[in-house]
VOGU-3710 file (C-alpha; in Angstrom, 3 decimals, decimal comma):
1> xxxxxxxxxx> -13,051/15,729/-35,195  -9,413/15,939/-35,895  -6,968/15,334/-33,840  -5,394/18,865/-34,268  -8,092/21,044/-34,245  -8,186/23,281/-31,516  -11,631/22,954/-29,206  -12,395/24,986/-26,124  -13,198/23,685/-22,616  -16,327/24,484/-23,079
11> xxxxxxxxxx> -16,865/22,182/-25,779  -14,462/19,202/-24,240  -16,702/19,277/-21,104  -19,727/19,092/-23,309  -18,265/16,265/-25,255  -17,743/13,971/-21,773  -21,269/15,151/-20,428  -23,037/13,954/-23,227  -20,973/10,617/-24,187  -19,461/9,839/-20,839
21> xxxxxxxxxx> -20,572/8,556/-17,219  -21,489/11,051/-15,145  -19,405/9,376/-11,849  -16,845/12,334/-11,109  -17,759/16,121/-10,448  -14,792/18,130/-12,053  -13,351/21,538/-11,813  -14,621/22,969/-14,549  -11,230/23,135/-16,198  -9,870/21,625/-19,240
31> xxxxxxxxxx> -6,250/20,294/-19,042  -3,927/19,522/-21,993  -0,396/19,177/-21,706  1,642/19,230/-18,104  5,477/19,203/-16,685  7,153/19,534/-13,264  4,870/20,858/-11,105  2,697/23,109/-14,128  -0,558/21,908/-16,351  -1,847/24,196/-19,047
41> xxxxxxxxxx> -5,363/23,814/-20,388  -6,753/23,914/-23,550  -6,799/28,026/-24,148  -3,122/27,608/-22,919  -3,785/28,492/-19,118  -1,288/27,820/-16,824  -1,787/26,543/-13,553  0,329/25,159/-10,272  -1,018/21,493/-9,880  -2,182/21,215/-6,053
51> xxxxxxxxxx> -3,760/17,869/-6,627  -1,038/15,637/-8,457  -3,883/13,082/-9,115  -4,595/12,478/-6,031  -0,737/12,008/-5,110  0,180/9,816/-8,033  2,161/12,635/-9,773  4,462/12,872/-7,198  7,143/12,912/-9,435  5,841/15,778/-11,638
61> xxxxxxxxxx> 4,335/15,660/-14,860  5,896/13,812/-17,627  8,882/13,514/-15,702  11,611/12,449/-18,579  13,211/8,957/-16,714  10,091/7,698/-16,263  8,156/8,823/-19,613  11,449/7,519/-21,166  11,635/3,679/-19,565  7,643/3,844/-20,612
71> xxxxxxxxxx> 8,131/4,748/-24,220  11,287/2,795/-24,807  9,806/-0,640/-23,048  6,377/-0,111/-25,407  8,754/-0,003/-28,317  10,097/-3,691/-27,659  7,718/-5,789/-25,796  4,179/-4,167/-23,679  2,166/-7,369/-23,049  2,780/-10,974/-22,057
81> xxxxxxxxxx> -0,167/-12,194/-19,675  1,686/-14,059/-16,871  1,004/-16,944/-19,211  4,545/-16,377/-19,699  7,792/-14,844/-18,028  8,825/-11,617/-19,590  12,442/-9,955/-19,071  11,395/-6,874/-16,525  9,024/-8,149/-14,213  11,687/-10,057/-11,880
91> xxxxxxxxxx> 13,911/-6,789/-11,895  10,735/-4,435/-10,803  10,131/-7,190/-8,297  14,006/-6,965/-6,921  14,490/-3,630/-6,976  10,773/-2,789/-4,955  11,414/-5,570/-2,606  14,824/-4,594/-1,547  13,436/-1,048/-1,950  10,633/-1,191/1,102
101> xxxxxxxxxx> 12,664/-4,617/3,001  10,039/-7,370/2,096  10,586/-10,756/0,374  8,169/-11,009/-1,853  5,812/-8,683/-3,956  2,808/-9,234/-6,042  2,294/-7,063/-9,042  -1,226/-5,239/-10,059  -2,446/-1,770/-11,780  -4,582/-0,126/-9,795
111> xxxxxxxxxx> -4,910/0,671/-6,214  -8,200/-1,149/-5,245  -7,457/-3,886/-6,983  -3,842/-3,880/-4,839  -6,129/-3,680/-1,598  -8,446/-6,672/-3,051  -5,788/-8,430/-3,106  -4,128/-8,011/0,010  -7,366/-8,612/1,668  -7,459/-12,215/-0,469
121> xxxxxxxxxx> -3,982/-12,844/0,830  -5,244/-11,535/4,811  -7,772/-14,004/4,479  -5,861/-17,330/2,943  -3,215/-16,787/5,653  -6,041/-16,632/8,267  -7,401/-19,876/7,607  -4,090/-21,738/6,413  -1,638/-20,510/8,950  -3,588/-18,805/11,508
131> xxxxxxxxxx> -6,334/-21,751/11,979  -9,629/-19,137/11,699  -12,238/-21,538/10,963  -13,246/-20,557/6,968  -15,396/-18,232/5,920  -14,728/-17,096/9,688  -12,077/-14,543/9,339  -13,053/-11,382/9,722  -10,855/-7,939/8,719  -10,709/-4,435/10,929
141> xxxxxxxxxx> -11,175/-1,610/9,298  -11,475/2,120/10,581  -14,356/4,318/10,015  -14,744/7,042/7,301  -11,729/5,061/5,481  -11,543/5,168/1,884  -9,809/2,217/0,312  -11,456/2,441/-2,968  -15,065/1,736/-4,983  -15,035/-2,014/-5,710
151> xxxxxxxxxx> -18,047/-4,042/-4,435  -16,316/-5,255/-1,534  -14,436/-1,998/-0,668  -17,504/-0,404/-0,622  -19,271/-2,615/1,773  -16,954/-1,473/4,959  -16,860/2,237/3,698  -19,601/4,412/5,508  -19,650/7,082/2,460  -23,206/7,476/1,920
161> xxxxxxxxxx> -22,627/8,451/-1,713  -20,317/5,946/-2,244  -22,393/3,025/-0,748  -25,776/4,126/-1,360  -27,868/1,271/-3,585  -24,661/-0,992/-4,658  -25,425/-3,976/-1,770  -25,939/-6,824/-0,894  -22,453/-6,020/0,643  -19,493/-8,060/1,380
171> xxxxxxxxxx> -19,579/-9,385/4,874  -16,609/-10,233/7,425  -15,528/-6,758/8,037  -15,245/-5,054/11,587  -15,236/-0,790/11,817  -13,784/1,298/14,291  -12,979/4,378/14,985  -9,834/5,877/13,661  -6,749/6,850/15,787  -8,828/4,830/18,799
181> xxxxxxxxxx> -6,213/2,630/20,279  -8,793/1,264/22,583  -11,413/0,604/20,122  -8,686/-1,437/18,183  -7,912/-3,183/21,823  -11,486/-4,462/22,032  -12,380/-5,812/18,756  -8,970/-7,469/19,029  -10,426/-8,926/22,663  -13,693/-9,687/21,659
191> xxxxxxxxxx> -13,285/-11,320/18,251  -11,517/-14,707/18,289  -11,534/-14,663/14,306  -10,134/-11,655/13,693  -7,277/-11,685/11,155  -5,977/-8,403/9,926  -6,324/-4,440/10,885  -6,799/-2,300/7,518  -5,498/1,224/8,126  -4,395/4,541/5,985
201> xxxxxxxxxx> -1,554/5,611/7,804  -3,222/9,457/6,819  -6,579/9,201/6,230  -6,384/10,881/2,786  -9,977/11,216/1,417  -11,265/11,993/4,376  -9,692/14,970/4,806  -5,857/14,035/5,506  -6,353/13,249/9,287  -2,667/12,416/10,621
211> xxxxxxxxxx> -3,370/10,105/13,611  -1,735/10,889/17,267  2,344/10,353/17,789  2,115/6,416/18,317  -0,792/5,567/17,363  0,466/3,018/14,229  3,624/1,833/16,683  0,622/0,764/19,509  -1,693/-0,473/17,030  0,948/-2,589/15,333
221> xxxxxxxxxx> 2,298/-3,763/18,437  -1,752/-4,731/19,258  -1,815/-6,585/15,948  1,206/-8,880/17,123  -0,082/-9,593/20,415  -3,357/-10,895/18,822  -1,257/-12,927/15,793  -3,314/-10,062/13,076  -1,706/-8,517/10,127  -1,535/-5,331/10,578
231> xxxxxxxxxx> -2,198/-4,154/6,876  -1,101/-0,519/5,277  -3,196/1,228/2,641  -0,106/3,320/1,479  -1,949/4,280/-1,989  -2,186/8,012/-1,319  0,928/8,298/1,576  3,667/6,075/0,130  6,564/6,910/-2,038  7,606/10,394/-0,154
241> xxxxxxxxxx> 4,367/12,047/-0,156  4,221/12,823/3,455  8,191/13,123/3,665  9,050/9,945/4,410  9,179/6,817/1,654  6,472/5,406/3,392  4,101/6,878/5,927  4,575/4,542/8,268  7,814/5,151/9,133  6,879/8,066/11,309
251> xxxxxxxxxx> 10,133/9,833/12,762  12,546/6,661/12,214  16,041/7,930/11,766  17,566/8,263/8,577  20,716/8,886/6,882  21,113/12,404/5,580  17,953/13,314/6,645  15,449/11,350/4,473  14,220/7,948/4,971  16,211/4,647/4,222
261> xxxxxxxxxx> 13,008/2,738/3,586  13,067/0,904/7,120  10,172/1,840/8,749  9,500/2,710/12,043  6,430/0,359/11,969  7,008/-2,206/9,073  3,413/-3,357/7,587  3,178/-7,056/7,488  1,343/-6,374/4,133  1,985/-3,363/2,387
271> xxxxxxxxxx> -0,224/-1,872/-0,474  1,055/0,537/-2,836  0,052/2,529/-6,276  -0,493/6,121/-7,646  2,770/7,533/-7,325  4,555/3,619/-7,566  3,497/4,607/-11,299  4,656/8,412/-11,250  1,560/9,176/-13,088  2,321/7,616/-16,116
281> xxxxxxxxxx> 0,687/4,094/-16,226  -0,915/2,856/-14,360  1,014/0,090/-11,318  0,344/-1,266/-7,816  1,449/-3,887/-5,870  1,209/-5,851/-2,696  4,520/-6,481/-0,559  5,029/-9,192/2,264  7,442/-11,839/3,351  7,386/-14,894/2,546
291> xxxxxxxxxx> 5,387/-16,741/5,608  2,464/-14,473/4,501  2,777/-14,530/0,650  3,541/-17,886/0,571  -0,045/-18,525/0,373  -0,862/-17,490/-2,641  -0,128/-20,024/-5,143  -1,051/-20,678/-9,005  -4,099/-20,125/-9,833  -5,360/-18,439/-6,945
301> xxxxxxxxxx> -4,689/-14,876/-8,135  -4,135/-13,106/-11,131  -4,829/-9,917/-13,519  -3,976/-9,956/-17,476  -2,126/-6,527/-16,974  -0,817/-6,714/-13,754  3,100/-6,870/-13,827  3,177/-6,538/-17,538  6,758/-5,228/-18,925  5,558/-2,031/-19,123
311> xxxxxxxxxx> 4,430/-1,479/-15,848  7,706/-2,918/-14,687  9,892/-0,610/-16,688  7,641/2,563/-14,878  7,731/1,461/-11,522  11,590/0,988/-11,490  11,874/4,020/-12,782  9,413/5,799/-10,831  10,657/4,528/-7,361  14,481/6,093/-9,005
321> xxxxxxxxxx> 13,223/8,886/-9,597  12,016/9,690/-5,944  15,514/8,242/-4,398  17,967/9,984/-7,103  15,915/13,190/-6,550  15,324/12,935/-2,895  12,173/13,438/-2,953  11,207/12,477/0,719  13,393/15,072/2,160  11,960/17,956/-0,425
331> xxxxxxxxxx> 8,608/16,662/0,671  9,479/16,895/4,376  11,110/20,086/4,207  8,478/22,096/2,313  5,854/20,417/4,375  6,853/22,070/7,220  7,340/25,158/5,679  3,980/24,781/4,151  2,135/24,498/7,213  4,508/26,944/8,918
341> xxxxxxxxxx> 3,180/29,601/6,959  -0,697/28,702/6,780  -0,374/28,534/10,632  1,133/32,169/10,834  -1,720/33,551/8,363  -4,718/31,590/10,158  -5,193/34,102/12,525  -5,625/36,972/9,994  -8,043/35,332/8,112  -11,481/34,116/9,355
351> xxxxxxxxxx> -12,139/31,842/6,315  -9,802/29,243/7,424  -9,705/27,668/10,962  -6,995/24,906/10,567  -4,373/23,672/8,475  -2,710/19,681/8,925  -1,158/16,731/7,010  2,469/15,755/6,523  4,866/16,624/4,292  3,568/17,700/1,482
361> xxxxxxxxxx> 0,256/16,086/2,239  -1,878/18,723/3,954  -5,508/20,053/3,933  -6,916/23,164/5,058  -10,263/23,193/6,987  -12,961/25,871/5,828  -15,083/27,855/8,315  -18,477/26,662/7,189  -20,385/23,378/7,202  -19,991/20,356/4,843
371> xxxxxxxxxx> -22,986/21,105/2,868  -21,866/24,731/1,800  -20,115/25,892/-1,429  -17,692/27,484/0,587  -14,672/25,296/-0,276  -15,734/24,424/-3,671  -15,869/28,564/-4,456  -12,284/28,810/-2,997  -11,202/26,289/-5,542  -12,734/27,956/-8,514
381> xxxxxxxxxx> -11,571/31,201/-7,598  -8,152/29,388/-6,873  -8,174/27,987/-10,442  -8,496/31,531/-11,657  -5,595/32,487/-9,682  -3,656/29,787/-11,824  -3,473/27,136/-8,988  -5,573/23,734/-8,864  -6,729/22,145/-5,738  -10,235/20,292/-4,962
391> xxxxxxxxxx> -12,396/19,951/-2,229  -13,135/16,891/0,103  -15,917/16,464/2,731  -17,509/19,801/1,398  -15,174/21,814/3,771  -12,527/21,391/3,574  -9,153/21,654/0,683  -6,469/19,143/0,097  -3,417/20,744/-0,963  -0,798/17,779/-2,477
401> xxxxxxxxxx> 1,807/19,803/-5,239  4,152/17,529/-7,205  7,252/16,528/-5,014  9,617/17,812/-7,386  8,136/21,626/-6,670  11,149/24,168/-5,652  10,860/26,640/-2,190  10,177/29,347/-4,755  7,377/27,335/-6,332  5,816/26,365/-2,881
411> xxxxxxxxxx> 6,124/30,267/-1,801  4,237/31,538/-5,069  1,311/29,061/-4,445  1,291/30,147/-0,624  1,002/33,349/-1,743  -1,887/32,572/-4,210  -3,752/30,909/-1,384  -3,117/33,503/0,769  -4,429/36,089/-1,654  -7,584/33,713/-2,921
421> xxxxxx> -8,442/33,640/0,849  -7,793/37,039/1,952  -11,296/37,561/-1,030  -13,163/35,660/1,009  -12,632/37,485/3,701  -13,566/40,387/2,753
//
């Protein structure tokens, strides 16, 4: 098939369901070229992106800085190993570190391979600085969490479909319930070899549940009592998402009114990706100071790709992007008003019961149960309205635009929700 010739959906969806894993359940929707906050499918659609790949577009699509420091780095050097140094990696690793206040940062591509490795680094500091006897330590992490699909990531996650038939699972992990201060309190009481507390500031996947004022500032403060990293899966929340640079720093004060980057609770390891790429290739990394990183030593980490020149290049420019832009305070702003006007239209409209998240984070909640089509009907007759969004949990809709989306832009796609809803109702 060339290269040029012009296919329909139809026949692109075909082409993956015949040659290609069936592990995803797309809208049935075809896309082909994007920018800003707008992706056009095949047949030349347009559409508002509601998604932003699951919050690592944050910086809209093929946003020119970063698309620019991508193409012009793969034009002079793309791939070293870590055999050897290469001239970008130490300036990425400056520039994030002084960026979110830590001294040290370790470079990967992918967000569960960042949380694999912070988990590694959780564990060597338990047993060679904490004294938890080894193969002892043991990690907290909160129920319905969703940290990723890797073998060990899937042995604390209590996703059915997810977990189903992939054991024997990874032991050494401790669940609670999330937002549960006192279910934190007693596995920090009762477990002698605990050694660090895995949280999503917003529970994303599950259905972007924003945990009570105080609950990360008492949990953290829990964590230091006990001597336990208190570890923060900032994936999906980081890099302005939820109006801040980071989610946890919750209602710190900042200079002209968006956030400096010192958080209110500061992460003793912090895991970032998606939007640490701005959609564009693919980066993570791991950040903590030195008493914690300093375990990790040659040899007993590593990944071909991970902090190639490349990636470097992106990830500066990515994290510029969201500070010369202001990103955080656009997200904050149109969060509110976001949720403002859901809140207002809720009671006109029996579809919908509730509408949270955080920034420009948010989900609505669908009056019907998890196993119904309900949600996943709203989304395809969404998509025909020229906006994209997907369901999670069966009932409910995560709504999570670009950052870069104008008030105009936000008040279009309220009103094609509104409208898309107001069907259903009737």
């Amino acid at each position: 098939m060339s290269v040029l010739e012009k296919v329909s959906s139809k026949a692109v969806i075909a082409l993956e369901e015949k040659h290609g894993a069936h592990n995803y359940h797309p809208l049935p929707v075809v896309l082909k070229r994007g920018e800003g906050v707008f992706v056009w499918d095949v047949e030349g659609k347009k559409y508002y992106d509601f998604l932003s790949a699951y919050s690592a577009v944050n910086q809209g699509h093929c946003h020119p800085k970063i698309v620019g420091a991508m193409t012009e780095q793969a034009q002079t050097l793309t791939l070293t190993s870590r055999a050897f140094y290469n001239d970008m990696l130490g300036k990425f690793e400056k520039y994030a570190t002084e960026t979110f206040h830590y001294d040290k940062l370790l470079p990967m591509n992918t967000g569960a391979e960042a949380v694999e490795t912070a988990l590694k680094i959780c564990r060597k500091w338990a047993y060679e600085e904490k004294g938890i006897p080894e193969n002892k330590a043991q990690i907290i992490v909160c129920k319905n969490n969703f940290h990723g699909r890797t073998t060990t990531i899937i042995s604390f996650s209590n996703d059915p479909v997810g977990r189903k038939n992939f054991g024997p699972y990874t032991e050494g992990f401790l669940k609670i319930e999330y937002d549960n201060l006192n279910a934190l309190k007693e596995a920090l009481e009762n477990n002698v070899n605990v050694a660090g507390f895995l949280v999503e500031p917003i529970q994303g996947e599950a259905g972007v549940f924003v945990p009570s004022e105080g609950y990360l500032k008492s949990a953290k403060a829990l964590c230091e009592k006990h001597n336990v990293l208190f570890i923060a899966d900032e994936v999906q929340t980081g890099i302005a998402r939820t109006g801040r640079l980071l989610a946890t720093c919750g209602n710190c004060s900042c200079p002209d009114k968006h956030c400096s980057g010192k958080p209110e609770v500061k992460a003793d390891i912090l895991i970032l990706g998606k939007a640490l790429s701005g959609g564009a290739y693919p980066v993570s990394a791991v950040l903590a100071n030195d008493a914690i990183m300093g375990v990790i030593r040659p040899g007993n980490h590593g990944s071909t790709f991970g902090g190639n020149p490349i990636a470097a290049a992106v990830g500066m420019a990515a994290l510029e992007v969201v500070k010369d832009e202001k990103l955080a305070e656009n997200a904050f702003e149109l969060g509110e008003l976001f949720r403002k006007e859901l809140n207002s239209f809720i009671p006109t409209c029996p579809v919908i019961h509730k509408v949270r998240g955080k920034g420009l984070l948010n989900a609505i909640l669908v009056n019907d149960t998890e196993d119904s089509s309900t949600a996943w009907d709203i989304c395809m007759a969404l998509k025909e309205n020229g906006l994209l969004a997907k369901p999670t949990h069966g009932n409910i809709i995560r709504f999570a635009p670009p950052l870069v989306i104008t008030k105009e832009q936000l008040m279009d796609c309220v009103r094609i929700i509104k409208d898309t809803l107001t069907q259903f109702a009737n």
